[in-house]
N, C-alpha and C positions, 0 to 999 in steps of 0.2 A: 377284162378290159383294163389298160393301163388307167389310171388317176391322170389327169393334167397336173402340172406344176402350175400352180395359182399362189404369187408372193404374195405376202401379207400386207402388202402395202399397194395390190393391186387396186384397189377402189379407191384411195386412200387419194385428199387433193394436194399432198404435200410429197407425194411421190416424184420419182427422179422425173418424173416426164411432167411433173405438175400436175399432177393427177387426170392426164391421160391414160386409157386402155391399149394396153400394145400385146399385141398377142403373135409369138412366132411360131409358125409351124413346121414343124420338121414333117419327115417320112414316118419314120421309121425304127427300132430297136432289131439288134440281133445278141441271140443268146451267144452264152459259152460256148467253145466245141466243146466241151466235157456235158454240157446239157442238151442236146437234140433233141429230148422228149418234148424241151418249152416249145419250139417250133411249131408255128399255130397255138400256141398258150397265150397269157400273160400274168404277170404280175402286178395286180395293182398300183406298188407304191412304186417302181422300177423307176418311171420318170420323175420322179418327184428323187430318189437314190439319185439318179443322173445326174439332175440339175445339182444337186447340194454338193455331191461328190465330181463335176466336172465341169462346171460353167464358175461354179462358187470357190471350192476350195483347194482345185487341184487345174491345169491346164489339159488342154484339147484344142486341136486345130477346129475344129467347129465349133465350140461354144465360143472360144477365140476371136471367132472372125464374128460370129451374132454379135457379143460384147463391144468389141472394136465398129460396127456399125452404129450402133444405137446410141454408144457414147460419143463419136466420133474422134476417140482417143485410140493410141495404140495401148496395148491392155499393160504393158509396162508403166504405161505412165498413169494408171491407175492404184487408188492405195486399195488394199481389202477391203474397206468398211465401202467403199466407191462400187466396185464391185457387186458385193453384195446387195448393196442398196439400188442398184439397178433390178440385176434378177429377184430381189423380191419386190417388184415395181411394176414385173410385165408376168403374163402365161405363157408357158410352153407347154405345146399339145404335138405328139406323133399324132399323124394321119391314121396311118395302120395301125389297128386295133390288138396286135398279135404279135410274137415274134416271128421273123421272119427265116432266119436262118441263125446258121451258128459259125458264121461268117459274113465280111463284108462282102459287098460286091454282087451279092448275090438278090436280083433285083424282086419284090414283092411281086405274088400273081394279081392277077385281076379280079380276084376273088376275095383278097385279101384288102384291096383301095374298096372294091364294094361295101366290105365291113364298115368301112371306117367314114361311109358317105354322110348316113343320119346322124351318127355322131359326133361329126364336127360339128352338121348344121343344128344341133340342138344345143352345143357350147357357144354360137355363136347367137342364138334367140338367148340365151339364159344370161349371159357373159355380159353383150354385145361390147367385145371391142370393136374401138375406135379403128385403130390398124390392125390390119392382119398381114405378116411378112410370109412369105411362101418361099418356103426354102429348098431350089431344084426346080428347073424347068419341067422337069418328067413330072415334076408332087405337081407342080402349076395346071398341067393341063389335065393332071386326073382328078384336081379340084374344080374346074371350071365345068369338067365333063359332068360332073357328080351335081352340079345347080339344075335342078329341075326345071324351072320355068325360066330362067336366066342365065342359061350355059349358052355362052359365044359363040361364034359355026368355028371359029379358027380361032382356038386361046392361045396360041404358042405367038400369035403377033400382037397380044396384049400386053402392054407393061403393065398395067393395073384396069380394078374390074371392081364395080361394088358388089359386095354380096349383104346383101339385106342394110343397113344402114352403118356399113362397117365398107374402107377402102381396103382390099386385097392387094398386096404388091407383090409382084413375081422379081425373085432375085435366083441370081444363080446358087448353085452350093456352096457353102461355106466352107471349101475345102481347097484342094489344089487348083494355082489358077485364080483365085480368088481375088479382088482388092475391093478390101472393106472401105478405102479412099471413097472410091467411088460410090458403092453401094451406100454410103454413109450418105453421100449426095443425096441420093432417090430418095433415102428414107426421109432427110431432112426437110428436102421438099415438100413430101405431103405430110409430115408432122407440123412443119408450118403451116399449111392450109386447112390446119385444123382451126389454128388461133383466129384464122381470119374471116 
């Protein structure tokens, strides 16, 4: 199973968010094509590599556009220590437990979101963040599906949803299509109504 990215300033009350819990949820990882064997594997440290090597120190249209939400800056106009001091501030946790392919695009089975049910919800009894951002409509409603005694009849018409004493917000992907403007909004919103 993949390790979460847990920054070191996540508990911390002098973190970027004022020592709020923000925890963002991707999908997903896919191996190399030169490694197909990972395919259904994983690598423990692999997300925690991601984050340092693609949110932190090097660019990516999805960490990109996380970054750009949370800070509600364009990541240009961000210095490195800024940066950094965010993502070590919040968790990032893939859903699926496994790699999935050795390409993009190529969408998790349903066997593979099943892996990843109990262990979300036991980073999120252990964790408990405050926010949890859901990153992709499709992750949205295979996490809504995955709450056992509090899964919605229809989560695709949810914009948010508590799961245990933590606000879940459904955002689109952070990918093509995207504006962090906006989503910066959402997020802002209910990080304010944390204060209040």
């Amino acid at each position: 199973m993949f390790e979460p990215w847990i920054g070191n300033q996540w508990n911390s009350p002098r973190n970027y968010f004022g020592g709020k819990r923000i925890l963002v949820l991707g999908e997903s990882h896919y191996c190399s094509h030169d490694e197909p064997e990972l395919i259904g594997n994983s690598q423990p440290n692999f997300t925690i590599y991601v984050v340092e090597t693609w949110a932190i120190k090097n660019r990516n249209r999805f960490f990109t556009g996380i970054t750009q939400v949370l800070s509600g800056r364009k990541r240009w106009q961000l210095a490195p220590a800024e940066i950094e001091n965010l993502w070590s501030s919040i968790a990032f946790f893939n859903y699926v437990p496994v790699f999935v392919a050795d390409r993009p695009r190529n969408r998790p089975t349903a066997e593979m979101f099943q892996q990843g049910r109990a262990r979300f919800a036991d980073f999120v009894d252990r964790e408990k963040p405050e926010i949890i951002i859901v990153c992709g409509y499709a992750l949205w409603w295979h996490v809504m599906k995955g709450l056992s005694n509090q899964a919605p009849a229809e989560p695709h018409t949810l914009p948010s949803h508590a799961i245990g004493s933590s606000t879940a917000i459904r955002m689109k992907h952070p990918s093509a299509g995207f504006s962090s403007d906006e989503w910066h909004r959402v997020f802002a919103q209910h990080f304010g109504a944390l204060a209040s």
